[in-house]
C-alpha positions as CSV (number, residue, x, y, z in Angstrom):
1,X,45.6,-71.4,117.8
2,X,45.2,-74.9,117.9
3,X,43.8,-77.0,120.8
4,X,47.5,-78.9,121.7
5,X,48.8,-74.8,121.6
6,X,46.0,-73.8,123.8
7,X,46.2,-76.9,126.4
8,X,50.4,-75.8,126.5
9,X,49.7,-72.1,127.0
10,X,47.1,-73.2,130.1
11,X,49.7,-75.4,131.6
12,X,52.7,-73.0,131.4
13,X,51.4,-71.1,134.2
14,X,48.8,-71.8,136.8
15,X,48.7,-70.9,140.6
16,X,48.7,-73.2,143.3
17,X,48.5,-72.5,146.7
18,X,51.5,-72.5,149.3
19,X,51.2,-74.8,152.3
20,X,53.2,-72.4,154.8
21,X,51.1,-69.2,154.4
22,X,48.4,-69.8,152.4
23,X,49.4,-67.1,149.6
24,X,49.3,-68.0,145.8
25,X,51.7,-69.0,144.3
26,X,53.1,-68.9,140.4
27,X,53.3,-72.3,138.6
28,X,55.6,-71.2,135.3
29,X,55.9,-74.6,133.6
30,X,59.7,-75.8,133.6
31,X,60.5,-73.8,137.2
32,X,60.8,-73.9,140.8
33,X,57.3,-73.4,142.2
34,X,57.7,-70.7,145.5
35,X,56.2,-68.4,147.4
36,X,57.1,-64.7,147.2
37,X,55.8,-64.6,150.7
38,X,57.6,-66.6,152.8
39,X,59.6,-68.0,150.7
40,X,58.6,-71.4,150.6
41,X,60.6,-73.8,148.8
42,X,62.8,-70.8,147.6
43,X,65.5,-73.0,146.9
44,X,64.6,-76.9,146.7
45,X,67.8,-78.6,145.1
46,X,70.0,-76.6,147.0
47,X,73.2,-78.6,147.9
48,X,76.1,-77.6,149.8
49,X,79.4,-77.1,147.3
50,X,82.2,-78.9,147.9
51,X,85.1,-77.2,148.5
52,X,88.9,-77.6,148.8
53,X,91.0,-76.1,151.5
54,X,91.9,-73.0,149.7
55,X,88.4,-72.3,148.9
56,X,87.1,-73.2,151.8
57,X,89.9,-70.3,153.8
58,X,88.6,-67.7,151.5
59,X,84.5,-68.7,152.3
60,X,85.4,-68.8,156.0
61,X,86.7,-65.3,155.6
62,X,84.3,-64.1,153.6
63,X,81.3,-65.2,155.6
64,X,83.2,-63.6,159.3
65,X,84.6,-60.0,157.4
66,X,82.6,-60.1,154.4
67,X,79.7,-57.6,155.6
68,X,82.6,-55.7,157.5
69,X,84.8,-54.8,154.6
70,X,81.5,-54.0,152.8
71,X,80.7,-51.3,155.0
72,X,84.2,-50.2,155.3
73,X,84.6,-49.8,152.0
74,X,81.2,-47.9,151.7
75,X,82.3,-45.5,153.8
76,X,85.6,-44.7,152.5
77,X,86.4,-42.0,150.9
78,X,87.9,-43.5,148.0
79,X,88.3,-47.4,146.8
80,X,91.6,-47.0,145.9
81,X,94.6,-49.1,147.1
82,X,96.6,-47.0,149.7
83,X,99.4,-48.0,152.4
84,X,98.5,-50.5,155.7
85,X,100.1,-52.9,157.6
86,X,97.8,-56.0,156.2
87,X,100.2,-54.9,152.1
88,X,103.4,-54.5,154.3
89,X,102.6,-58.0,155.9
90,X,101.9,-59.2,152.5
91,X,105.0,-57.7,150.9
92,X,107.4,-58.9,153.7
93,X,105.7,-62.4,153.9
94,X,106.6,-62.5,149.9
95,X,110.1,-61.9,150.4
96,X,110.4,-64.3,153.1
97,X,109.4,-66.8,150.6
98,X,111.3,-65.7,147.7
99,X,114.4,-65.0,150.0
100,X,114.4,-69.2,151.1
101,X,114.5,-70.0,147.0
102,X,116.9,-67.9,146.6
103,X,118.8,-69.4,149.3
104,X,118.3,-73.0,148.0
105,X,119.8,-72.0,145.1
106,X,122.6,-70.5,145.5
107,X,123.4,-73.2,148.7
108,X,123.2,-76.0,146.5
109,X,125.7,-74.4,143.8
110,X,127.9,-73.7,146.1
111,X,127.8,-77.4,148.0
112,X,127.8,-78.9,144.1
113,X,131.1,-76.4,143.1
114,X,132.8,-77.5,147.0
115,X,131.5,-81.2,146.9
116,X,134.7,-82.6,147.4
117,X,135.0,-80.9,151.1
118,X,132.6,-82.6,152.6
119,X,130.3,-86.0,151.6
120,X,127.2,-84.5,152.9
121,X,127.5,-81.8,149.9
122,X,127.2,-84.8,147.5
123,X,123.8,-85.6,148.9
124,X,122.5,-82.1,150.1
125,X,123.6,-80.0,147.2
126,X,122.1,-81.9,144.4
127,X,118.8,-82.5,146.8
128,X,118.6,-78.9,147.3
129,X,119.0,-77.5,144.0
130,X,116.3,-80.0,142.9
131,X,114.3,-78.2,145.0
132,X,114.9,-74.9,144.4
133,X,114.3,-76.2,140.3
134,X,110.4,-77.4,141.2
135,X,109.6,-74.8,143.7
136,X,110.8,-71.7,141.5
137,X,108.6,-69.0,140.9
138,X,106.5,-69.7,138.0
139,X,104.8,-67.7,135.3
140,X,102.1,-67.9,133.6
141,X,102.4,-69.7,129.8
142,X,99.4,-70.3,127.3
143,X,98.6,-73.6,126.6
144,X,98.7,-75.1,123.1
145,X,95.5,-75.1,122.9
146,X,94.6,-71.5,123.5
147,X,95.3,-69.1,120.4
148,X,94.7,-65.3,120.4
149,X,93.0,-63.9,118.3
150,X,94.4,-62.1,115.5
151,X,94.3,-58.3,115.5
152,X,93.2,-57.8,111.6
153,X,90.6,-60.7,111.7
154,X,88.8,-59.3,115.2
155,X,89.5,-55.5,114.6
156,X,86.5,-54.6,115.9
157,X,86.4,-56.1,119.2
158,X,90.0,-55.1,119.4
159,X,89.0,-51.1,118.5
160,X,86.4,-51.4,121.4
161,X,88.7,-53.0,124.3
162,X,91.4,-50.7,123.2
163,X,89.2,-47.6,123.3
164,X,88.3,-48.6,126.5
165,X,91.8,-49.4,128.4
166,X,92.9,-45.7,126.2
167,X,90.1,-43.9,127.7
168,X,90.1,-45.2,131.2
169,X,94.0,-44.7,131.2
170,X,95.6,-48.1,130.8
171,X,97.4,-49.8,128.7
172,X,95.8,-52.1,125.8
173,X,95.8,-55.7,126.0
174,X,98.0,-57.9,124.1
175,X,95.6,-60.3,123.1
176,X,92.2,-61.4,123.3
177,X,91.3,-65.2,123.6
178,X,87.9,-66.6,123.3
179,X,86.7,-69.7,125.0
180,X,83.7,-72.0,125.6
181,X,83.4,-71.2,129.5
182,X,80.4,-68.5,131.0
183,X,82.9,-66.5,132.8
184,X,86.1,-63.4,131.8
185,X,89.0,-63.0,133.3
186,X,92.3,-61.1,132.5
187,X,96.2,-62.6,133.1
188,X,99.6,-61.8,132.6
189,X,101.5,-64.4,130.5
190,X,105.2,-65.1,130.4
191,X,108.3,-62.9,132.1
192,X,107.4,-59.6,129.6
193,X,104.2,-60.0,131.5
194,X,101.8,-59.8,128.4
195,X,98.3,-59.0,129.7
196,X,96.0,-61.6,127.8
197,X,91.9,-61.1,128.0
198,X,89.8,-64.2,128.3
199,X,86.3,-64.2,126.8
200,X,83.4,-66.8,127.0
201,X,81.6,-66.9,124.0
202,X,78.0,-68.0,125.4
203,X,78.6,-65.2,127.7
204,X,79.2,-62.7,125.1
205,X,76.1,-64.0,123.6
206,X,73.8,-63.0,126.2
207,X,75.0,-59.5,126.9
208,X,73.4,-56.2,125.4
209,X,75.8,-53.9,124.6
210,X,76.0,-51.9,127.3
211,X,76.7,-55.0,129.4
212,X,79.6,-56.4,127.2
213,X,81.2,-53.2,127.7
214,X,80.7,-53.3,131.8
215,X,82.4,-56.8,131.4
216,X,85.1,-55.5,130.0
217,X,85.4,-52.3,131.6
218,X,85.4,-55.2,134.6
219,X,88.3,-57.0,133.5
220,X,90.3,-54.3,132.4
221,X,90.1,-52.6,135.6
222,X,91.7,-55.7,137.3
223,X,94.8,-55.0,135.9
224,X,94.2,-51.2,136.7
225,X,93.4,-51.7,140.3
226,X,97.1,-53.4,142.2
227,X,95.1,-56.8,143.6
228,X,98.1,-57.6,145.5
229,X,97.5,-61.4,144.9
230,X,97.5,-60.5,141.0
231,X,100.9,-59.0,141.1
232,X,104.2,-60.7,139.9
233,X,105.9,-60.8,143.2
234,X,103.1,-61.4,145.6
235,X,101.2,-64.0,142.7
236,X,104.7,-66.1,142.6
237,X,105.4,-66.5,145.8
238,X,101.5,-67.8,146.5
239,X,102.3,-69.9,143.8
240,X,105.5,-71.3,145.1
241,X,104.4,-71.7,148.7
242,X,101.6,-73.6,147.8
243,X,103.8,-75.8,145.6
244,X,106.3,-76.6,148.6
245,X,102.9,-77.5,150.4
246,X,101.5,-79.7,147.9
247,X,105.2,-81.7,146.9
248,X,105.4,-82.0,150.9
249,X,101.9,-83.5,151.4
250,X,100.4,-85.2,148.6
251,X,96.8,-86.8,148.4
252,X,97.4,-90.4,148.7
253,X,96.1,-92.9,150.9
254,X,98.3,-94.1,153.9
255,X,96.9,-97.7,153.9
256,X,98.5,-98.0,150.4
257,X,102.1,-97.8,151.8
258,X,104.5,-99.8,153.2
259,X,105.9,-99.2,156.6
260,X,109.0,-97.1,155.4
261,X,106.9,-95.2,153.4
262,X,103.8,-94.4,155.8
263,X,106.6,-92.9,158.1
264,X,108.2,-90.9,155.0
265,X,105.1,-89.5,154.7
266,X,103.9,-88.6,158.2
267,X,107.4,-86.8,158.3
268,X,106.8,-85.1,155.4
269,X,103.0,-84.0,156.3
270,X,104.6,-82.6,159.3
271,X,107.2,-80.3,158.1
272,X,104.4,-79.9,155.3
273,X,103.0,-77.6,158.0
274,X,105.3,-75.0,157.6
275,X,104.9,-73.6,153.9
276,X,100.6,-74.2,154.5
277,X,100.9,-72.0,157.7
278,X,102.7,-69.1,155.4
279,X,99.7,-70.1,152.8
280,X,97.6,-69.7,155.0
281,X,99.4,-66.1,156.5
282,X,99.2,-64.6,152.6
283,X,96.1,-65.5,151.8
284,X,94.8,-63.7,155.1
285,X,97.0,-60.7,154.7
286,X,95.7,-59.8,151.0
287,X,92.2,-61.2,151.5
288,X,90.8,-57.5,152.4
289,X,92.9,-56.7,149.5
290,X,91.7,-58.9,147.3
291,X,88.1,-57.8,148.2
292,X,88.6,-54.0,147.7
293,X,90.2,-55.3,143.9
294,X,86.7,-56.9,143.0
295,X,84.5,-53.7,144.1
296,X,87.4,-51.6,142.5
297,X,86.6,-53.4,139.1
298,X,83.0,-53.2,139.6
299,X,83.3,-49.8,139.7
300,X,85.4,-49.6,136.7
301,X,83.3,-51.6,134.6
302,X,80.2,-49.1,136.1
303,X,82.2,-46.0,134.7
304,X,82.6,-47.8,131.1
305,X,79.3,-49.1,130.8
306,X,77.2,-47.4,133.5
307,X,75.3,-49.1,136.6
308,X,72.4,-50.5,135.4
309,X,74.4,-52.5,132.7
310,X,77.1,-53.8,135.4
311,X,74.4,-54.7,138.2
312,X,72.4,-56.7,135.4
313,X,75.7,-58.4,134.6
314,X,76.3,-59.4,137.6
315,X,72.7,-61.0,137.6
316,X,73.2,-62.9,134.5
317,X,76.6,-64.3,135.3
318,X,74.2,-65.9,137.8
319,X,72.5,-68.2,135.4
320,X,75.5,-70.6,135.2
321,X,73.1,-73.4,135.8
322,X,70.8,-72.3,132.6
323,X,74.0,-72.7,130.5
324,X,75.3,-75.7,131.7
325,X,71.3,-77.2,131.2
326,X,71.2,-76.0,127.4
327,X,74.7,-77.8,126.8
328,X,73.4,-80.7,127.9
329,X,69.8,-80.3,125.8
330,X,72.0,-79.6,122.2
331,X,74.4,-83.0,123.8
332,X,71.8,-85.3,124.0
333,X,68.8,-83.6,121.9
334,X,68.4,-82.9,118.3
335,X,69.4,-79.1,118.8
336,X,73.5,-80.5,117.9
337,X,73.6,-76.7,115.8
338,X,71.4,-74.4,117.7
339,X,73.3,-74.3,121.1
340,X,74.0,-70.1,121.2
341,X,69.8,-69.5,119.7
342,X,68.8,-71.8,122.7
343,X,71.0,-70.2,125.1
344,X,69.6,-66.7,124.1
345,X,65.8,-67.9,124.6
346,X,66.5,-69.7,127.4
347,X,68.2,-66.5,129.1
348,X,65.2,-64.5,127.4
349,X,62.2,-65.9,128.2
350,X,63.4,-66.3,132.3
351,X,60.2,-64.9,133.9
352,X,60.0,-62.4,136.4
353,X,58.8,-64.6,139.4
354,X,62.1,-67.3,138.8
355,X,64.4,-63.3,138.2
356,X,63.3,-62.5,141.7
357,X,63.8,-66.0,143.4
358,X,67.2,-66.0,141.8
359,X,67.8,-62.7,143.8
360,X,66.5,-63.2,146.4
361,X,69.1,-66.4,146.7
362,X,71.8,-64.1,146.2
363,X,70.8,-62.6,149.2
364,X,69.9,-64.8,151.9
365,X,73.3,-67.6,150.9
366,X,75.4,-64.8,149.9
367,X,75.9,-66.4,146.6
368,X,79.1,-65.8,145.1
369,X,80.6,-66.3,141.4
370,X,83.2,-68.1,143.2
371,X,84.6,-68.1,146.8
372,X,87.1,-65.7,146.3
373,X,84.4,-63.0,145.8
374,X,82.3,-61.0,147.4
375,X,78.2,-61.6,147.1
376,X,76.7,-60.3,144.6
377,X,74.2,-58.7,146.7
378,X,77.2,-56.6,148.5
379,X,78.5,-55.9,145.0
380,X,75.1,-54.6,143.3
381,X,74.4,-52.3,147.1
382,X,78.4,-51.0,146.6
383,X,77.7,-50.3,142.7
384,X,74.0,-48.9,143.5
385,X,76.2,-46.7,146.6
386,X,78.3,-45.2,143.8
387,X,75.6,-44.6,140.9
388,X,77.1,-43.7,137.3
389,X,74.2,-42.9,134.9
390,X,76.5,-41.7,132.2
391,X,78.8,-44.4,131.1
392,X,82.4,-43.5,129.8
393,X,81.6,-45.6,126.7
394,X,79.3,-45.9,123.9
395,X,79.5,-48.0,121.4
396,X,77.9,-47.5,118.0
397,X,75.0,-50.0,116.5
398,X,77.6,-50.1,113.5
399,X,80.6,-51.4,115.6
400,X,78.4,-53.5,117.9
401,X,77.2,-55.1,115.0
402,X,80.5,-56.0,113.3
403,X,81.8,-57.8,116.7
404,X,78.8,-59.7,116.5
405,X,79.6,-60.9,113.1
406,X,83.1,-61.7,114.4
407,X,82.1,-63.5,117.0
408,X,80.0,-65.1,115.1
409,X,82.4,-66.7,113.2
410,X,83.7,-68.5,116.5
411,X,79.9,-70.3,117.2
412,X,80.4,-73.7,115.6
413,X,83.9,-74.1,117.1
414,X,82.7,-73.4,120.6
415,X,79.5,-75.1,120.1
416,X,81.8,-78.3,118.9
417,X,83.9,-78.0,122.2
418,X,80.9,-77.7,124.2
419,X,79.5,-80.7,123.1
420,X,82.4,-83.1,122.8
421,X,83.2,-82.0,126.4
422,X,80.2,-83.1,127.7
423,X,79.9,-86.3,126.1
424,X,83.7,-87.0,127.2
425,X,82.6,-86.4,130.5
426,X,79.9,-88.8,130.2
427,X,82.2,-91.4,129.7
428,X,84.2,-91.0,133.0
């Protein structure tokens, strides 16, 4: 080893000592320096999210019920969805919602057929059946740029999600679509309500086997588990309310407007009021719902691919920030073809002491993938609660090495939308 190697070694990890308590304290070159002790600077470049009003509701929530519905659900017997008055709420709040469309509609054909009755029709009609046209429930399309996969070309990672959704009980997928993002999720598309599976590639990459399977056990068992909120009926009508709320009172400056207009506008921020308050009623009512959903696929994803592998998923989809750091080093460095090997070392060589600070984060800010779900610290005790050391699945070395080679046929595309997204971004 030469002396530059030696001199890098020695500098990669030293002690220092903390000034709160006196204990020693790690120094592992390129991360936070803490103290396992007290934890002392834990969390130095912490910065409170910004959130919009919708995410902000469902953190409230969380942060008042959160350790409530944890316990509840902890306690019950089983996870799964059964009848109370918070689903009937939800249910009848839809149909009040739907029912007012509905009503738009069919009042504004009949003024437009009987416009000659009265002059008002003329106006009202035609004003309401625009209406009803933009606030219609909605379904889900793919955009252009989104293509699924093809079945014969990705058979392999087809003949594992299918083997799952057979032997947990469901029904297949309809596609699989990969993308650039660290994240899965699962949707319905269009009104024969195709289920379509989203995968991140640099996700994918930094899974063992076991915990690709838990991700997709995960997924799958959304569409198993009747979220309320992921439902056609109950997923429109948040869809459309929201809509009313956001034609009603649109962000724009007041200052910017003339006279006639600021009034407009007041007027219209008023009776705005109306469809955020029956927002605001549905998210409420199927929040608890929504909750029991997440643990419910945590749960499923635990059967498929067994504890361990879902808790340490959870822990990974944690290192966001490493991913979004390694885009920006093949960006701007001379890595512009080695993006997925980076990510893998980078991921890899985490060490113990920045594992444990990461957790320990988890726990005291009740970090959260996203506001909508519960901490990962309350999911990893619920999954730990309901241990599952033999998984439902197993994949063979064989097939887990032919979806590697398929997925590896995807790596340059990705890696060219990763970059060219953040250097676009640069430019705003």
């Amino acid at each position: 080893m030469n002396e530059s190697n030696q001199k890098s070694l020695v500098e990669s990890h030293i002690t220092e000592i903390c000034p709160s308590c006196g204990s020693s304290m790690d120094n592992n070159f390129g991360y936070v320096v803490w103290c396992t002790e007290c934890n002392y600077n834990i969390n130095p470049s912490f910065i409170e999210e910004k959130l919009n009003k919708l995410q902000k509701i469902y953190k409230n929530m969380g942060d008042k019920f959160g350790k409530a519905t944890l316990n509840k659900i902890l306690e019950s017997k089983t996870i799964e969805p059964t009848f109370s008055w918070f689903r009937l709420g939800t249910f009848l709040v839809s149909t009040l919602i739907h029912g007012f469309s509905i009503f738009c509609f069919f009042t504004s054909i009949i003024m437009i057929f009987h416009w000659y009755e009265h002059f008002w029709y003329k106006v009202i009609g035609p004003i309401l059946f625009g209406i009803s046209l933009i606030t219609r429930p909605k379904v889900y399309k793919l955009d252009k740029n989104e293509q699924i996969l093809p079945r014969e070309e990705f058979s392999s990672l087809y003949q594992l999600v299918d083997d799952i959704a057979i032997k947990s009980g469901i029904k297949k997928v309809n596609g699989i679509i990969i993308n650039q993002d660290y994240n899965a999720s699962i949707t319905t598309i269009g009104i024969r309500r195709k289920k379509i599976l989203y995968l991140g590639l640099p996700l994918l990459s930094v899974l063992t086997k076991e915990e690709r399977i838990a991700l997709l056990g995960h997924e799958l068992g959304h569409s198993a588990n009747h979220d309320l909120s992921r439902s056609f009926y109950v997923g429109t009508a948040i869809r459309t309310v929201l809509n009313w709320y956001l034609i009603l009172a649109p962000e724009r400056p007041l200052h910017h407007l003339g006279l006639f207009e600021e009034i407009s506008s007041i007027i219209m921020k008023v009776v705005a009021i109306i469809p955020y308050g029956l927002f605001l009623l549905l998210v409420h009512l199927s929040w608890q719902d929504k909750q029991r959903a997440e643990y419910y696929a945590d749960l499923f994803g635990a059967k498929v691919g067994g504890t361990e592998a879902s808790i340490s998923l959870n822990e990974k989809m944690l290192y966001s920030d490493i991913f979004h750091f390694i885009i920006l080093k093949t960006a701007v460095g001379p890595y512009r073809t080695q993006f997925f090997s980076k990510l893998n070392e980078a991921i890899i060589e985490i060490p113990q002491n920045e594992v444990l600070r990461r957790t320990r984060i988890a726990e005291m800010e009740l970090s959260r993938l996203d506001v909508t779900h519960p901490p990962i610290s309350y999911r990893n005790k619920f999954l730990e609660n309901n241990y599952i050391k033999e998984p439902l699945i197993n994949s063979s070395e064989r097939l887990n090495k032919k979806i590697d080679d398929e997925l590896r046929t995807l790596e340059n595309e990705v890696e060219s939308k990763l970059v060219e997204g953040y250097l676009t971004s640069l430019e705003y």
